[in-house]
C-alpha positions in Angstrom: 10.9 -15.8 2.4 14.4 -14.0 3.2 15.3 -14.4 6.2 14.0 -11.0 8.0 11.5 -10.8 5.6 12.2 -7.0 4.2 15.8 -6.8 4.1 17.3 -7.1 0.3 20.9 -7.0 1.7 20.4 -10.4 2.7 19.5 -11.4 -0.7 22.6 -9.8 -1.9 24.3 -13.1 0.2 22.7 -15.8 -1.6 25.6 -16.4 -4.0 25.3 -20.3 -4.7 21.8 -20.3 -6.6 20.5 -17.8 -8.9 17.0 -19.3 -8.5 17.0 -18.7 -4.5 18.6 -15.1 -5.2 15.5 -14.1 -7.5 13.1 -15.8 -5.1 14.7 -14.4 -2.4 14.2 -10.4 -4.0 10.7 -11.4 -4.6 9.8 -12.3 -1.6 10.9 -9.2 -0.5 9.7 -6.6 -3.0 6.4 -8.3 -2.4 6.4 -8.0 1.6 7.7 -4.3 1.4 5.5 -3.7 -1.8 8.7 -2.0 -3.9 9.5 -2.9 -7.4 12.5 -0.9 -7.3 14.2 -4.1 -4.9 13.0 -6.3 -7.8 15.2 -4.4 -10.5 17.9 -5.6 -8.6 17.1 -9.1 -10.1 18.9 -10.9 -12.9 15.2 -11.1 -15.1 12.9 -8.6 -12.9 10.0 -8.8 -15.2 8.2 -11.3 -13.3 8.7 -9.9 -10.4 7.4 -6.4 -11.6 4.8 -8.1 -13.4 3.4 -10.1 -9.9 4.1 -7.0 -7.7 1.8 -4.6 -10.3 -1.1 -7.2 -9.9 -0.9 -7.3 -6.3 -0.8 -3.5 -5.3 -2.9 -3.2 -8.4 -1.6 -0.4 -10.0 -0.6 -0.7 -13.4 2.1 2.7 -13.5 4.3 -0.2 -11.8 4.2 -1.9 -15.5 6.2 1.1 -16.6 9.3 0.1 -14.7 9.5 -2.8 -17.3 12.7 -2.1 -19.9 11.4 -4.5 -22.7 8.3 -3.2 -24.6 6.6 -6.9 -24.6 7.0 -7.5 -21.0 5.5 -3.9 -20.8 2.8 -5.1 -22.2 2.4 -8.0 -21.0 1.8 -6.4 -18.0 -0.5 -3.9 -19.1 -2.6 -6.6 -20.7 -2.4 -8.7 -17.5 -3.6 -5.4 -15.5 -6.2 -4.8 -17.9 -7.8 -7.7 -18.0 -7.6 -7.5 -13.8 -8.8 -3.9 -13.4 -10.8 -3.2 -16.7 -9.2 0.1 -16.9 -9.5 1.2 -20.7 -6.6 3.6 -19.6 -4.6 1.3 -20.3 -5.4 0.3 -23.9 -3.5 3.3 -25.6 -0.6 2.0 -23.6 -0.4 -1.7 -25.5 1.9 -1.5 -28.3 1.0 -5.0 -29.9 -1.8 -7.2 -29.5 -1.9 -10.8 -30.8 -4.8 -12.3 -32.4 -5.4 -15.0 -29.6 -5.7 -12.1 -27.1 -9.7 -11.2 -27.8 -10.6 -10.7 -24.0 -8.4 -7.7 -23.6 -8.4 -6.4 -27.1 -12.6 -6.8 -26.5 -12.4 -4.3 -23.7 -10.3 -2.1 -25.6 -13.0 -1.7 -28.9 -15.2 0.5 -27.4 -12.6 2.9 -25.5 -11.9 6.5 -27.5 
């Protein structure tokens, strides 16, 4: 955890490790439950992706920029929340992904 638990700026200091930055900005997106501090990560995905499955709210998916981590998370949030909602949301499915895409066959 940063030191001071909720403060990004002093994630902007870690300069020496990349890793510890990242970790750092999770650590507090997570304790102040706001994605937007994990944009400010080199790969936020992760961190978007972890932060959407603990508030559970799956509109925190949508900050994602690439269309497969997008729906990686909505997958991930589906298969959490079982909200057929989400369904029209997943742009591709593969064939090894029959849990979700079960929960989706009966949804309008």
């Amino acid at each position: 955890m940063a030191p001071g638990r909720g403060d990004p700026e002093l994630c902007e200091k870690v300069v020496d490790s990349v890793s510890l930055r990242s970790n750092c900005f999770e650590d507090v997106a997570t304790h102040n439950l706001d994605p937007a501090i994990c944009d400010r990560m080199e790969l936020p995905a992760y961190c978007i992706m972890n932060l959407a499955k603990k508030m559970r709210n799956s509109s925190v998916c949508e900050r994602m920029k690439d269309e497969g981590y997008r729906d990686d998370c909505y997958k991930e949030m589906l298969r959490l929340t079982k909200d057929k909602s989400l369904c029209g949301k997943i742009v591709r499915w593969f064939e090894w992904e029959h849990e979700q895409q079960d929960l989706c066959k009966d949804s309008g």
